[in-house]
N, C-alpha and C positions, 0 to 999 in steps of 0.2 A: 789374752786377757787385756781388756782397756779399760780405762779409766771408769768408763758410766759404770762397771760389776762392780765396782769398790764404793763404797763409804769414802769420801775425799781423805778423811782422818787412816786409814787402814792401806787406802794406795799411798801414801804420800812415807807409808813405813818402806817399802819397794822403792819408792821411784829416790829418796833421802837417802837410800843404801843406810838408813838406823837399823840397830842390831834388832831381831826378830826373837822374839823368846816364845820356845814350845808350851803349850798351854793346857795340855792331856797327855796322857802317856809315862811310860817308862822313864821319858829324859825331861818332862815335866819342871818347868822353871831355870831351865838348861839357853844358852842363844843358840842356835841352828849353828853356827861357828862351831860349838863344841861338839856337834852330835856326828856320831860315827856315820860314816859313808854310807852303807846298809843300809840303815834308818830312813835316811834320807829319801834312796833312792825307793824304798817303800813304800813312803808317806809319799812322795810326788807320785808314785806308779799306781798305786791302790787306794789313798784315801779320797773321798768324795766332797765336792766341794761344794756342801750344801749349806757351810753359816758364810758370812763373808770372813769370819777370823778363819776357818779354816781355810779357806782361799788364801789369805794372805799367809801361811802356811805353808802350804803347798806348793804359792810358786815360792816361798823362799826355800825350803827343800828343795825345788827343782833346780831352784839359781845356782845354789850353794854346793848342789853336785856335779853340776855342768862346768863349774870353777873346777872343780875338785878333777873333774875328767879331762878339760882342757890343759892344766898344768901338771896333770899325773900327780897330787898329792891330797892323796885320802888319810885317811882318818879312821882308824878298827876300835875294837873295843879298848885294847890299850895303849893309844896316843898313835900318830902319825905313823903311819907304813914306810 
């Protein structure tokens, strides 16, 4: 992903590391911080990245599970594993 895909206002949510909030869905008004590991790695795997907000989405799902994979501390549906 570079910079020219985004709206300067929607990369700069990514590139600031500011918290990202889900926008549809189940965890809807939730920050990517709080959403269970699953979720995430769903929405990066499967959702399609046809508005720019879903892009900005999607990679934060993907950031946020790469974190979560790198230090081995997920996130289930009932708090930290």
């Amino acid at each position: 992903m570079t910079k020219e895909k985004l709206p300067i206002n929607l990369f700069h949510l990514i590139v600031k590391g500011e918290e990202v909030t889900m926008l549809w869905g189940k965890f809807k008004g939730k920050r990517i911080s709080e959403i269970p590991s699953s979720y995430l790695k769903y929405v990066a795997e499967n959702w399609e990245e046809d508005t720019p907000q879903k892009k900005v989405i999607v990679i934060a799902c993907d950031e946020e599970w790469q974190y979560r994979e790198k230090y081995n501390c997920h996130i289930d549906d009932w708090g930290v594993k």
